[in-house]
Predicted model as a PDB file, atoms N, CA, C, CB and O in Angstrom, pLDDT in the B-factor column:
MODEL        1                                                                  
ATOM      1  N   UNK A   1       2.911  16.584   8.577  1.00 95.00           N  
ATOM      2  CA  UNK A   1       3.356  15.983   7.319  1.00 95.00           C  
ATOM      3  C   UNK A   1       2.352  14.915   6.920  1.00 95.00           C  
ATOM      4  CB  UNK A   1       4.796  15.380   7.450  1.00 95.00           C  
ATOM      5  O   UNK A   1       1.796  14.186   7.741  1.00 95.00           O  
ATOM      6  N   UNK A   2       2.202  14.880   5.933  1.00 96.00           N  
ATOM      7  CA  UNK A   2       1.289  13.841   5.210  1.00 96.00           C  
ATOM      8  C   UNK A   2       2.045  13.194   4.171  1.00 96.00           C  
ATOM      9  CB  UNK A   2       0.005  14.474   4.560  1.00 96.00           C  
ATOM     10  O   UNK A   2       2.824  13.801   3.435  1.00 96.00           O  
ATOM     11  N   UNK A   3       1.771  11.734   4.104  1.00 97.00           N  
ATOM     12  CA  UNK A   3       2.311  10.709   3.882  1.00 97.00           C  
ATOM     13  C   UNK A   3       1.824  10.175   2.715  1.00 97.00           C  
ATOM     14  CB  UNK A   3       2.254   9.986   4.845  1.00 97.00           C  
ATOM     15  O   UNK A   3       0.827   9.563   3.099  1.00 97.00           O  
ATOM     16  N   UNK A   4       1.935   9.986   1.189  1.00 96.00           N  
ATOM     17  CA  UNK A   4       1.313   9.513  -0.040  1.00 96.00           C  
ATOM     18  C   UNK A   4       1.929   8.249  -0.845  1.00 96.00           C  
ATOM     19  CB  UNK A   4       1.309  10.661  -0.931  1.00 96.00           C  
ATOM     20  O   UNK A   4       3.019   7.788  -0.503  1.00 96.00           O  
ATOM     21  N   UNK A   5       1.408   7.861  -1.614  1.00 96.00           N  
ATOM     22  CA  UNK A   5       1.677   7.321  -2.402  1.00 96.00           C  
ATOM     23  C   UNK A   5       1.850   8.224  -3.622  1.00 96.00           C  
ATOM     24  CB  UNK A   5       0.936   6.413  -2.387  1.00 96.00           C  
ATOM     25  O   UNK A   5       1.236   9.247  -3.925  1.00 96.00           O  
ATOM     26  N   UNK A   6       3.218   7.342  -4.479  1.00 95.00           N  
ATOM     27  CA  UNK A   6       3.518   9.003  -5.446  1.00 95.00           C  
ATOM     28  C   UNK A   6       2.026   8.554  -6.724  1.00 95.00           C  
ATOM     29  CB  UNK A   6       5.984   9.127  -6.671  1.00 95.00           C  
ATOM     30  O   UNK A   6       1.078   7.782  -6.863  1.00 95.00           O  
ATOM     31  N   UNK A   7       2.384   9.122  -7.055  1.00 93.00           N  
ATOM     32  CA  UNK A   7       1.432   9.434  -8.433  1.00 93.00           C  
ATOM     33  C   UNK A   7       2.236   8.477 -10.072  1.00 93.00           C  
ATOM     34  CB  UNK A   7       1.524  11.683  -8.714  1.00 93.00           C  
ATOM     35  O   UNK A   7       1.825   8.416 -11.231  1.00 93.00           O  
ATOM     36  N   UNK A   8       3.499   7.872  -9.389  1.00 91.00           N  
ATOM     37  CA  UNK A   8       3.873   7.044 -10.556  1.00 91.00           C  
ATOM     38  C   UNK A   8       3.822   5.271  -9.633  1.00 91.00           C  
ATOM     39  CB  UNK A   8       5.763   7.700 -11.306  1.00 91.00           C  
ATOM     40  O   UNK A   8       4.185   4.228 -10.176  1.00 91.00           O  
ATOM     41  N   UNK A   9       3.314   5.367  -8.271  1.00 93.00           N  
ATOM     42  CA  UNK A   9       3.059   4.089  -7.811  1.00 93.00           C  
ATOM     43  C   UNK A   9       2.542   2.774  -8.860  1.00 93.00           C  
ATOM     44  CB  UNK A   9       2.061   4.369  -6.793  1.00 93.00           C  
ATOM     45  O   UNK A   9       2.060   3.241  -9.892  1.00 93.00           O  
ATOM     46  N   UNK A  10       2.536   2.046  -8.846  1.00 91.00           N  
ATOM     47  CA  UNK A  10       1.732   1.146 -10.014  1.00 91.00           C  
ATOM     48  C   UNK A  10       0.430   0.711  -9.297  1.00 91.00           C  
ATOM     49  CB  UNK A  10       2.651  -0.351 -10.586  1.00 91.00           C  
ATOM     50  O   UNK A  10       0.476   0.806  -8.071  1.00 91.00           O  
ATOM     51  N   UNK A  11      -0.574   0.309  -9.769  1.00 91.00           N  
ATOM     52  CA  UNK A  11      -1.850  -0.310 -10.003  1.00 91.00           C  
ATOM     53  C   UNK A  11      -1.559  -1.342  -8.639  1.00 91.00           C  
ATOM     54  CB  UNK A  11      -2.099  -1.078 -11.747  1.00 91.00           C  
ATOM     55  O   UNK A  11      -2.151  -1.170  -7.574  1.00 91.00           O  
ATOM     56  N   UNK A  12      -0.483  -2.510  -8.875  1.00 88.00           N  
ATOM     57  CA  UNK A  12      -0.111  -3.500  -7.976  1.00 88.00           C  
ATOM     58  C   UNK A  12      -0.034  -3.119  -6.851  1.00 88.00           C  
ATOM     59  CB  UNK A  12       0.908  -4.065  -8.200  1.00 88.00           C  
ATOM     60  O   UNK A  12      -0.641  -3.735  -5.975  1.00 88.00           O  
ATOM     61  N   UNK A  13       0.708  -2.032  -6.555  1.00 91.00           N  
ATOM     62  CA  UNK A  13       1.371  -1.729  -5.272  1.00 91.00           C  
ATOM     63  C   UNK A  13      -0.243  -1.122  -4.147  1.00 91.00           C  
ATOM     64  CB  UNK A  13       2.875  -0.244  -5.671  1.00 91.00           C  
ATOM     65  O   UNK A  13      -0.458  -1.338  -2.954  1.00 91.00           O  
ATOM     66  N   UNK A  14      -1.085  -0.347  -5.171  1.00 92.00           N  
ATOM     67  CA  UNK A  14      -1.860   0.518  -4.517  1.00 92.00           C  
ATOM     68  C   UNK A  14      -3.186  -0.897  -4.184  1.00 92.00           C  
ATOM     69  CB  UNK A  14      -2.290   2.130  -5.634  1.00 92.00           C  
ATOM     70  O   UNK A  14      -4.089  -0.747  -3.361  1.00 92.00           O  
ATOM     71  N   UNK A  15      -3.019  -2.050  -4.940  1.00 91.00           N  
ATOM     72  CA  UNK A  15      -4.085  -3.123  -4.213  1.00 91.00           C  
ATOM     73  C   UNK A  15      -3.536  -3.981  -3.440  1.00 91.00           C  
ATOM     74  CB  UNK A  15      -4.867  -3.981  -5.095  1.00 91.00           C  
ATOM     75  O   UNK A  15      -4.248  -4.846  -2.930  1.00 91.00           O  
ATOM     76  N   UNK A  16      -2.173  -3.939  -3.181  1.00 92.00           N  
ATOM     77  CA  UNK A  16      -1.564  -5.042  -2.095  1.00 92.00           C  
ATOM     78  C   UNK A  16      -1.064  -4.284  -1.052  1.00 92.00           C  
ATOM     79  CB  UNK A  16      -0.339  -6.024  -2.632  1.00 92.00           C  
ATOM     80  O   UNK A  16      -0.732  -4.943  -0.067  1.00 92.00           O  
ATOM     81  N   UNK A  17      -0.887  -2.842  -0.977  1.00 95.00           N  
ATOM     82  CA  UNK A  17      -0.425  -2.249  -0.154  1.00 95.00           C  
ATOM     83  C   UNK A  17      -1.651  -0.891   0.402  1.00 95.00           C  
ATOM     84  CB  UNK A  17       0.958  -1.908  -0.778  1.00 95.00           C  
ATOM     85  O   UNK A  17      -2.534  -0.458  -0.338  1.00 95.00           O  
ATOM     86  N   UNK A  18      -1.472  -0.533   1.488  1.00 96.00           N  
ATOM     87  CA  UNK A  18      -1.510   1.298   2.044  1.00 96.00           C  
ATOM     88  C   UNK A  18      -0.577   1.779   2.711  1.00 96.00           C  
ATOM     89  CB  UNK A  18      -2.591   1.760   3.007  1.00 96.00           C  
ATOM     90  O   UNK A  18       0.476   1.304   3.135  1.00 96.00           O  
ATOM     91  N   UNK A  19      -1.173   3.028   2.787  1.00 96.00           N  
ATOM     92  CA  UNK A  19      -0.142   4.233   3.374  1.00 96.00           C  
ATOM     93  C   UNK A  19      -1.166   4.652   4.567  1.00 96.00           C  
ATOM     94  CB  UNK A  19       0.303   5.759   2.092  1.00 96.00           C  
ATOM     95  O   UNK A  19      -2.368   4.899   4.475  1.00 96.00           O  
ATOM     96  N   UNK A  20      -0.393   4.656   5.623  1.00 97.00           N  
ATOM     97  CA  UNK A  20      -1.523   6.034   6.815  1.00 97.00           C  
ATOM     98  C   UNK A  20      -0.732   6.990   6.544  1.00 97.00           C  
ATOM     99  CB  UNK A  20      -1.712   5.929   8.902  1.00 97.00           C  
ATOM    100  O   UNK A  20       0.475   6.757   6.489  1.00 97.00           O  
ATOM    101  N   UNK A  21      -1.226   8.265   6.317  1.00 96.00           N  
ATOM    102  CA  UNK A  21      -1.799   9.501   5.860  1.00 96.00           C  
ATOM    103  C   UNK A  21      -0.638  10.081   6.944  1.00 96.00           C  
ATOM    104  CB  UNK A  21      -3.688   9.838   6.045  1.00 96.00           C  
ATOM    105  O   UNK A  21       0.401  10.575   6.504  1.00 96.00           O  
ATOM    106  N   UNK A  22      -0.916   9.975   8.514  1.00 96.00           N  
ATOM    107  CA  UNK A  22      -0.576  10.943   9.462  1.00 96.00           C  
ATOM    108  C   UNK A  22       1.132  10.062   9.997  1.00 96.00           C  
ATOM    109  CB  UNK A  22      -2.095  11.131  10.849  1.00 96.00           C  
ATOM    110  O   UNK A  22       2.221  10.625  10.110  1.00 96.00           O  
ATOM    111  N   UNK A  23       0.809   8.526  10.242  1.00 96.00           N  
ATOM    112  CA  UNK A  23       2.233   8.245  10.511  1.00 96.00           C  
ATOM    113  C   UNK A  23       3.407   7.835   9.546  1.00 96.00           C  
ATOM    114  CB  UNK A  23       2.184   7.322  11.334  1.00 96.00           C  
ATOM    115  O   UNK A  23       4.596   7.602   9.767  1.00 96.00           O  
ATOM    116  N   UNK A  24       2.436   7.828   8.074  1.00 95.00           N  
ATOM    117  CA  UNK A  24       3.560   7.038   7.188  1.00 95.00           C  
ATOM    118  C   UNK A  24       3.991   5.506   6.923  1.00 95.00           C  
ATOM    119  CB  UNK A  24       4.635   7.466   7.632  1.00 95.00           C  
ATOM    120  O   UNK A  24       4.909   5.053   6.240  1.00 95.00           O  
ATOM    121  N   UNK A  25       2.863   4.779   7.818  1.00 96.00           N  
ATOM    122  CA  UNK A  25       3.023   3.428   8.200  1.00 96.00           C  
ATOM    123  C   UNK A  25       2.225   2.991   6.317  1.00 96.00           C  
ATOM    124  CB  UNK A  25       1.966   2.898  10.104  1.00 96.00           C  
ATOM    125  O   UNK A  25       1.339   3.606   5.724  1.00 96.00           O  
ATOM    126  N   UNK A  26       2.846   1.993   5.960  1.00 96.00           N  
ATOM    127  CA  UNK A  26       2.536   1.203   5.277  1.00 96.00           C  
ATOM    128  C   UNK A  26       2.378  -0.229   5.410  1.00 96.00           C  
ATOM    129  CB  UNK A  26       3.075   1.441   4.632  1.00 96.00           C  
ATOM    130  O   UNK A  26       3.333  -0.904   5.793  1.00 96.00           O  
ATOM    131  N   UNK A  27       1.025  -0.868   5.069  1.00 96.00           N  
ATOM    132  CA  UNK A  27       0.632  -2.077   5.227  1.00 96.00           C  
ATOM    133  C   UNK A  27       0.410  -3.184   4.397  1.00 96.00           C  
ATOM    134  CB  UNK A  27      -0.156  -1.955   5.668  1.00 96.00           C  
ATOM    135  O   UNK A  27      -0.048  -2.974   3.274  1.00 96.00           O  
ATOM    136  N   UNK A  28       0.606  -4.096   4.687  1.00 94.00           N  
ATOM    137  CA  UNK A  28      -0.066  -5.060   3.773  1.00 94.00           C  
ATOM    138  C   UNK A  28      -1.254  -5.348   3.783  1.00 94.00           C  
ATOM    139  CB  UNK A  28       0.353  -6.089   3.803  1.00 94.00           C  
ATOM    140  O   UNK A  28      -1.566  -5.974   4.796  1.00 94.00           O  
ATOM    141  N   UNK A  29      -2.360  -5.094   2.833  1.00 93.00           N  
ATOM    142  CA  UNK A  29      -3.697  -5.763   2.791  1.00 93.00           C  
ATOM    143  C   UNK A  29      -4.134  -6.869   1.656  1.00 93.00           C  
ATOM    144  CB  UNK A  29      -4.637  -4.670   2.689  1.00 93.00           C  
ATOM    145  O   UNK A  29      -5.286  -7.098   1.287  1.00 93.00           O  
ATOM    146  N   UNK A  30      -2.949  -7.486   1.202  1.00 82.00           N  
ATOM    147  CA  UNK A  30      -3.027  -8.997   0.081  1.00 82.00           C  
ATOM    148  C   UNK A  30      -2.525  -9.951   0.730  1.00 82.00           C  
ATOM    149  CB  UNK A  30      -2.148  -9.042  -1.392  1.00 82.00           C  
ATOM    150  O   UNK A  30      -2.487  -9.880   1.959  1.00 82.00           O  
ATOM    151  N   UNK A  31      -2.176 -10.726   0.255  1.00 86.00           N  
ATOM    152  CA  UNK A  31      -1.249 -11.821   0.085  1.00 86.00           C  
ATOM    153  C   UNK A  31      -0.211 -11.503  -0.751  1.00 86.00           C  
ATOM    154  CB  UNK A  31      -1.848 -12.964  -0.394  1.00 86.00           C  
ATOM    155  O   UNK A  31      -0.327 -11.064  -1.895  1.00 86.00           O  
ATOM    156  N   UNK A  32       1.237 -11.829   0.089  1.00 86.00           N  
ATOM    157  CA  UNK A  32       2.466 -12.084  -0.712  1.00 86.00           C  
ATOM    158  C   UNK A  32       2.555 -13.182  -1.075  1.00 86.00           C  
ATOM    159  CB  UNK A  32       3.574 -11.853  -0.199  1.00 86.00           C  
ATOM    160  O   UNK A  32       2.030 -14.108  -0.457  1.00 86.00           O  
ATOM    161  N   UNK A  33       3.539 -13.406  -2.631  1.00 85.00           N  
ATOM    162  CA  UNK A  33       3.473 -14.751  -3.044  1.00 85.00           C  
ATOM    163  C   UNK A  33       4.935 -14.492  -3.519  1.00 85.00           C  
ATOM    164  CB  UNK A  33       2.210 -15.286  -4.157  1.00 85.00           C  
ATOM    165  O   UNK A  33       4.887 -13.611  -4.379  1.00 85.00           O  
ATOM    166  N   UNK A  34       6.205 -14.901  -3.307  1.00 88.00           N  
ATOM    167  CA  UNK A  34       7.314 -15.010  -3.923  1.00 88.00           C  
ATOM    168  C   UNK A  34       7.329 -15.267  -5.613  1.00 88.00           C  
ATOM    169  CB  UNK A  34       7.922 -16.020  -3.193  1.00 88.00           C  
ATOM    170  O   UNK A  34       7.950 -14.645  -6.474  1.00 88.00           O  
ATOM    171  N   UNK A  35       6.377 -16.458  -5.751  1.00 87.00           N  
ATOM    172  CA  UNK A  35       6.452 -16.665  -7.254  1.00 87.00           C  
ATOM    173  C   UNK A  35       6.221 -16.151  -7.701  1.00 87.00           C  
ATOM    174  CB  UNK A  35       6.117 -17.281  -7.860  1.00 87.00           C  
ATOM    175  O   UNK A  35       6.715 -16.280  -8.821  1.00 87.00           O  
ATOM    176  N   UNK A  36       4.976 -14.602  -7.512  1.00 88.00           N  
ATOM    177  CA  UNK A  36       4.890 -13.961  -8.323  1.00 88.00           C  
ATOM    178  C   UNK A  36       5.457 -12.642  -8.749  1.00 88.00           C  
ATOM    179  CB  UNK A  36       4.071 -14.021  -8.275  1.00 88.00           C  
ATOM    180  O   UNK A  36       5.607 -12.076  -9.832  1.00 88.00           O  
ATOM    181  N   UNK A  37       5.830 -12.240  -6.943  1.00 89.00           N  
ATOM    182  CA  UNK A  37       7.020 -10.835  -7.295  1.00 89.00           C  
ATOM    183  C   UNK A  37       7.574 -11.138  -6.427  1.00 89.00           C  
ATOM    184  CB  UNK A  37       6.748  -9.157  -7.300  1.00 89.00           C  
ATOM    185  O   UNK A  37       6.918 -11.606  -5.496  1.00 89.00           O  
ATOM    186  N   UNK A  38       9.239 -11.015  -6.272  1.00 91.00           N  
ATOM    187  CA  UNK A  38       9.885 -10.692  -5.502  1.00 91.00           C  
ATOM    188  C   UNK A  38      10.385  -9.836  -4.729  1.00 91.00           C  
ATOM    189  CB  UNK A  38      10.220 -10.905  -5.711  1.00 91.00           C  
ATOM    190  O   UNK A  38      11.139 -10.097  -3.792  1.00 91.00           O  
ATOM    191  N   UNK A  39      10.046  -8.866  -5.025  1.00 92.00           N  
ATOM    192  CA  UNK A  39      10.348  -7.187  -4.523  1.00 92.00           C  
ATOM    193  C   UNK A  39       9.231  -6.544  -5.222  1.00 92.00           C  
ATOM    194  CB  UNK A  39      11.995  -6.376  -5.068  1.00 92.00           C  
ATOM    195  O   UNK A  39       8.635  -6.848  -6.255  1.00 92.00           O  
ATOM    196  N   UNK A  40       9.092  -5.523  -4.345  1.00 93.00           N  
ATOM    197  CA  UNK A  40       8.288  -4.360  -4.733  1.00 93.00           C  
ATOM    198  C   UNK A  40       9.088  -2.838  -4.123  1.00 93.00           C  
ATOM    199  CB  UNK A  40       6.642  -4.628  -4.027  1.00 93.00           C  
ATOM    200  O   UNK A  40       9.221  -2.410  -2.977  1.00 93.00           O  
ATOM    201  N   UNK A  41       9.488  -2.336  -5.361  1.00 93.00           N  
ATOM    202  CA  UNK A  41       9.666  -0.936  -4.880  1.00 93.00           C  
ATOM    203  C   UNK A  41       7.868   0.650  -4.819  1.00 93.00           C  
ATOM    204  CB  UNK A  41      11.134  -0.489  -6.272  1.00 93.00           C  
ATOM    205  O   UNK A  41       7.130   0.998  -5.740  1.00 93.00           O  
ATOM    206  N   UNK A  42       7.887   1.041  -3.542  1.00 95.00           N  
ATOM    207  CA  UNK A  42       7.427   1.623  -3.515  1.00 95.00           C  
ATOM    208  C   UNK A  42       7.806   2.904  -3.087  1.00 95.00           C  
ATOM    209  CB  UNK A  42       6.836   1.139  -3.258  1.00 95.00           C  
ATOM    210  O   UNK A  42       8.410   3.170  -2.048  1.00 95.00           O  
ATOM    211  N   UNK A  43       7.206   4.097  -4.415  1.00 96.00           N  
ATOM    212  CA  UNK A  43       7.580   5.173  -4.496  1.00 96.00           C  
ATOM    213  C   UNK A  43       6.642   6.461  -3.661  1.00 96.00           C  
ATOM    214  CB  UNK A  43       7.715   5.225  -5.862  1.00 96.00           C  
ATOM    215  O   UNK A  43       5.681   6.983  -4.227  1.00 96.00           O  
ATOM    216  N   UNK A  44       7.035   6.827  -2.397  1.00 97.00           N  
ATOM    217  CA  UNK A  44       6.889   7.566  -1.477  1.00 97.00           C  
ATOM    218  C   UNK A  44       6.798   9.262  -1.545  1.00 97.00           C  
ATOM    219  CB  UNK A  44       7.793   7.123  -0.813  1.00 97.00           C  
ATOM    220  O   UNK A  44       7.807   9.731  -2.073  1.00 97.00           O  
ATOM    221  N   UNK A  45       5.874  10.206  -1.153  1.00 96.00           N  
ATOM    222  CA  UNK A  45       5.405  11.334  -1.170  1.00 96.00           C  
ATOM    223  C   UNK A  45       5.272  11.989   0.217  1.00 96.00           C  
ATOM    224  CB  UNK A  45       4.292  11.242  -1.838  1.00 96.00           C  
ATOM    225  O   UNK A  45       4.194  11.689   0.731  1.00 96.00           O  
ATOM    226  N   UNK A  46       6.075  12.831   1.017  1.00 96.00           N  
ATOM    227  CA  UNK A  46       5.851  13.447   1.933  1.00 96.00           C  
ATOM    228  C   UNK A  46       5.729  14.951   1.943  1.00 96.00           C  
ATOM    229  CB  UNK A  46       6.589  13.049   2.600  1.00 96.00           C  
ATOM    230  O   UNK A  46       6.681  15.656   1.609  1.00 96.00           O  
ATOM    231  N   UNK A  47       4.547  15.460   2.329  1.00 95.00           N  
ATOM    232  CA  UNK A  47       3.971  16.784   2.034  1.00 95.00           C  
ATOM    233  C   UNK A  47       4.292  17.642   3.264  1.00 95.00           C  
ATOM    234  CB  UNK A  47       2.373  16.715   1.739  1.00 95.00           C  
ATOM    235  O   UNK A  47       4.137  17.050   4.332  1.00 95.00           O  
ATOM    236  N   UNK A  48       4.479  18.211   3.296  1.00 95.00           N  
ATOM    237  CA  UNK A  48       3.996  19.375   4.529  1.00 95.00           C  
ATOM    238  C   UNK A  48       2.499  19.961   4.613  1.00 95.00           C  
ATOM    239  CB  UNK A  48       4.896  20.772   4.334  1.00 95.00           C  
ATOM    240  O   UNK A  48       1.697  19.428   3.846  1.00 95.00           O  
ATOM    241  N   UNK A  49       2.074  20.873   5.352  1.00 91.00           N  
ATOM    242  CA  UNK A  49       0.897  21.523   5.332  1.00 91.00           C  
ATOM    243  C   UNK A  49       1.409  22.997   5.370  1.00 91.00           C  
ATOM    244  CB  UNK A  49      -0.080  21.074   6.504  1.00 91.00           C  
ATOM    245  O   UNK A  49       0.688  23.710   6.067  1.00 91.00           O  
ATOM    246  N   UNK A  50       2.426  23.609   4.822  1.00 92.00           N  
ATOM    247  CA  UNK A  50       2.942  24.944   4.273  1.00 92.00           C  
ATOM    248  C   UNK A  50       2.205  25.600   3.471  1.00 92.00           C  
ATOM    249  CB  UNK A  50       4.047  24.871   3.625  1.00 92.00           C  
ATOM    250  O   UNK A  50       1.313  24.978   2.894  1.00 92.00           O  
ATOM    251  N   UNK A  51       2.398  27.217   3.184  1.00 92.00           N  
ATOM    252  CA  UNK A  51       1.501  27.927   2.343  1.00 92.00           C  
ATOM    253  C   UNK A  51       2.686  28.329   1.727  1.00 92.00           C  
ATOM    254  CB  UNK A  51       0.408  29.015   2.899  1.00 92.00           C  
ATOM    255  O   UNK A  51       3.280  29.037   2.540  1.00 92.00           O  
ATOM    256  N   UNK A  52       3.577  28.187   0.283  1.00 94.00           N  
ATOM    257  CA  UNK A  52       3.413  26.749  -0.640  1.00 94.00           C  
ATOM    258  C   UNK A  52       3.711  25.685   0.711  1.00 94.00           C  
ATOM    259  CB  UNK A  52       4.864  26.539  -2.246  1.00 94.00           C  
ATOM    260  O   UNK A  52       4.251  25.847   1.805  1.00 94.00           O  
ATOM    261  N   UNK A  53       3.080  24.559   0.043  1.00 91.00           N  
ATOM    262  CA  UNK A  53       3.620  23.033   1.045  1.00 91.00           C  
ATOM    263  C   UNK A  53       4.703  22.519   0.358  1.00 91.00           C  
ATOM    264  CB  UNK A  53       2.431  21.596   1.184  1.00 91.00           C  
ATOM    265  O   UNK A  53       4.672  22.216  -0.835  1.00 91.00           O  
ATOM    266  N   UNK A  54       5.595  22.422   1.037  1.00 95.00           N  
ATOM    267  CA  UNK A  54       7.332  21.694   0.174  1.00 95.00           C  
ATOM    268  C   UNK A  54       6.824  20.149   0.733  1.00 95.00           C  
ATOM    269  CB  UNK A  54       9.608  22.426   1.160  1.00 95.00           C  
ATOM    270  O   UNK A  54       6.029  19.796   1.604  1.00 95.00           O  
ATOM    271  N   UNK A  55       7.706  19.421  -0.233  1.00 95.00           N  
ATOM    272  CA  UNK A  55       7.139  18.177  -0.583  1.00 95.00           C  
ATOM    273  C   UNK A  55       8.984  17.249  -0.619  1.00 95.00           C  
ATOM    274  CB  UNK A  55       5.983  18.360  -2.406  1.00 95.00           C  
ATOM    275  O   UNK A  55      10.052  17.785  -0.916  1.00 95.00           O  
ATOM    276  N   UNK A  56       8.775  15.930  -0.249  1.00 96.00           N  
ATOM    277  CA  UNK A  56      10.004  15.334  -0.548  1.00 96.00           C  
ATOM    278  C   UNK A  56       9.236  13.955  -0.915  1.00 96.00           C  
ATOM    279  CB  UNK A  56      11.230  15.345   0.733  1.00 96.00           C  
ATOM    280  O   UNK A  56       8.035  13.697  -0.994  1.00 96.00           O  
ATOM    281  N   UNK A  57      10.835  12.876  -1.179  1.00 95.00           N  
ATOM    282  CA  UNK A  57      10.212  11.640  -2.193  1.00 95.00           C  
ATOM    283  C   UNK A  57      11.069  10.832  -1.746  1.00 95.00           C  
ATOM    284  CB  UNK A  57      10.194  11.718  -3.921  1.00 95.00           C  
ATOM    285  O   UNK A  57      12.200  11.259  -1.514  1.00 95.00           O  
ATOM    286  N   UNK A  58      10.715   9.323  -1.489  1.00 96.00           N  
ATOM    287  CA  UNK A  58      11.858   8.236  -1.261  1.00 96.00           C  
ATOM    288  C   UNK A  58      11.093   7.293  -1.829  1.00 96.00           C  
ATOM    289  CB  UNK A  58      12.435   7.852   0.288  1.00 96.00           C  
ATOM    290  O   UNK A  58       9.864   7.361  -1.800  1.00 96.00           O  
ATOM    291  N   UNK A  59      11.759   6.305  -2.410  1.00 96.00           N  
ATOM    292  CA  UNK A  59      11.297   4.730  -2.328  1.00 96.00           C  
ATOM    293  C   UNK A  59      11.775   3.717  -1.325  1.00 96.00           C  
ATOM    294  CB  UNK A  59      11.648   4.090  -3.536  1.00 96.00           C  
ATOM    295  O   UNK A  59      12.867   3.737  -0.756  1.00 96.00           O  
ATOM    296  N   UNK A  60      10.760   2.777  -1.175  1.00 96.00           N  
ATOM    297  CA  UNK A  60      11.095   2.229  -0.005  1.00 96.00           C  
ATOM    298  C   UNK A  60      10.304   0.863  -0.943  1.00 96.00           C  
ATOM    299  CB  UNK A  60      10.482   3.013   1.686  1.00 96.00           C  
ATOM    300  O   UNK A  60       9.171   0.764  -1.415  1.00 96.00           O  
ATOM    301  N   UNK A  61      11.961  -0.446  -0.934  1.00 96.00           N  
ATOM    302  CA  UNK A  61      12.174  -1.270  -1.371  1.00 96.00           C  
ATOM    303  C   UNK A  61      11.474  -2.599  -0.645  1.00 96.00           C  
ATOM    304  CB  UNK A  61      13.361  -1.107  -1.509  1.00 96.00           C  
ATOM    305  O   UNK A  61      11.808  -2.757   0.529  1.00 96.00           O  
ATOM    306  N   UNK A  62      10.894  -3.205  -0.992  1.00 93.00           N  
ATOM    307  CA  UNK A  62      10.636  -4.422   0.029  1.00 93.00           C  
ATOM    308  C   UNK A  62      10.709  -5.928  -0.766  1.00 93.00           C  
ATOM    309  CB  UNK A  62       8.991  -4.224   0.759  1.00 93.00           C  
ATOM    310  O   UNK A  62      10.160  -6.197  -1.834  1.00 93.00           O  
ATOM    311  N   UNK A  63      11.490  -6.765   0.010  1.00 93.00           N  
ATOM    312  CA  UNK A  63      12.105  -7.789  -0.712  1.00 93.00           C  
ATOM    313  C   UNK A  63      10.770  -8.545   0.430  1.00 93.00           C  
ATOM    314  CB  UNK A  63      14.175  -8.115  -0.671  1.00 93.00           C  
ATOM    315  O   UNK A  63      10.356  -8.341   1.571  1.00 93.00           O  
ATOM    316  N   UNK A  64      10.500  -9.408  -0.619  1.00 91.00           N  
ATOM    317  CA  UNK A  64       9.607 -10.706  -1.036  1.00 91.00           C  
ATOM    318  C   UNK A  64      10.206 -12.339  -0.109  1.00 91.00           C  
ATOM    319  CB  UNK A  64       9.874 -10.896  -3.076  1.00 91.00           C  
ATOM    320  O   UNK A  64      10.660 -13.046  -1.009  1.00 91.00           O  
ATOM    321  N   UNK A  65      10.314 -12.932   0.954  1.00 87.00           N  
ATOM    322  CA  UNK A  65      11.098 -14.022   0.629  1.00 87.00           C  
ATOM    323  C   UNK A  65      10.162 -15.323   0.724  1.00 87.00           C  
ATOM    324  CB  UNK A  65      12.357 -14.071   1.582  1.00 87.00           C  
ATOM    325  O   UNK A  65       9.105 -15.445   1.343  1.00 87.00           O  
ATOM    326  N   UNK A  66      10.601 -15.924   0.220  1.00 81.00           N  
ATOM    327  CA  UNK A  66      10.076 -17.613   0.052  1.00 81.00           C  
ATOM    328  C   UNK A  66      10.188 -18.719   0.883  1.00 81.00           C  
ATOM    329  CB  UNK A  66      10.644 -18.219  -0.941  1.00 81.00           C  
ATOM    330  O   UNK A  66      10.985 -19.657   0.891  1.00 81.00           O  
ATOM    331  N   UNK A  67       9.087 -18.385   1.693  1.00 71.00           N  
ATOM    332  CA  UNK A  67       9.203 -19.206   3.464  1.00 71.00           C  
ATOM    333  C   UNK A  67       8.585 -20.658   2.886  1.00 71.00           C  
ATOM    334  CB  UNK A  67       7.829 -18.289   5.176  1.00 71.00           C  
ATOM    335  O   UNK A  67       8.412 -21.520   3.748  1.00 71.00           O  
ATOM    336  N   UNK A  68       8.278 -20.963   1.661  1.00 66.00           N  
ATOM    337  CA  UNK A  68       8.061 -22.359   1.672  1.00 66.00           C  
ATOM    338  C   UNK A  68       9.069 -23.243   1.192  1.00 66.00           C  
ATOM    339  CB  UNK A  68       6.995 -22.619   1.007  1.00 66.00           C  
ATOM    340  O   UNK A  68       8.924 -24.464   1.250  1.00 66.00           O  
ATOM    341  N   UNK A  69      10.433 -22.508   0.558  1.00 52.00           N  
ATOM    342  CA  UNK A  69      11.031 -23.691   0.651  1.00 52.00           C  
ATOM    343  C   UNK A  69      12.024 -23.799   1.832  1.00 52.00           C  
ATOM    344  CB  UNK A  69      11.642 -23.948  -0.581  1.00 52.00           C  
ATOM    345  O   UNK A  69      12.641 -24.846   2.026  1.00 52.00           O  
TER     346      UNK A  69                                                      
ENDMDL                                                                          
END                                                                             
């Protein structure tokens, strides 16, 4: 199974975040800042390697919190 980002992801998500390909792990590679988003929903793509490849979809929500106050 291979692991994507969907194709309606936003701009934001694809420079503060990745996906690995083979486990599905998603990372942070920015800085979070509460003030500026609080959540980010990210919209998820899992493929098979089938001849057709069937495909499924989740979002996976991530809340933001504000460790400075």
């Amino acid at each position: 199974i291979i692991y994507l980002f969907s194709r309606r992801v936003s701009t934001t998500v694809k420079e503060m975040f990745t996906i690995d390909e083979n486990k599905g792990e998603i990372r942070l590679q920015g800085k979070l800042d509460y003030e500026e988003m609080h959540s980010y929903e990210i919209p998820i793509d899992a493929r098979d390697k089938g001849s057709p490849p069937l495909s499924g979809h989740c979002k996976v929500v991530l809340e933001v919190l504000d460790v400075n106050d």
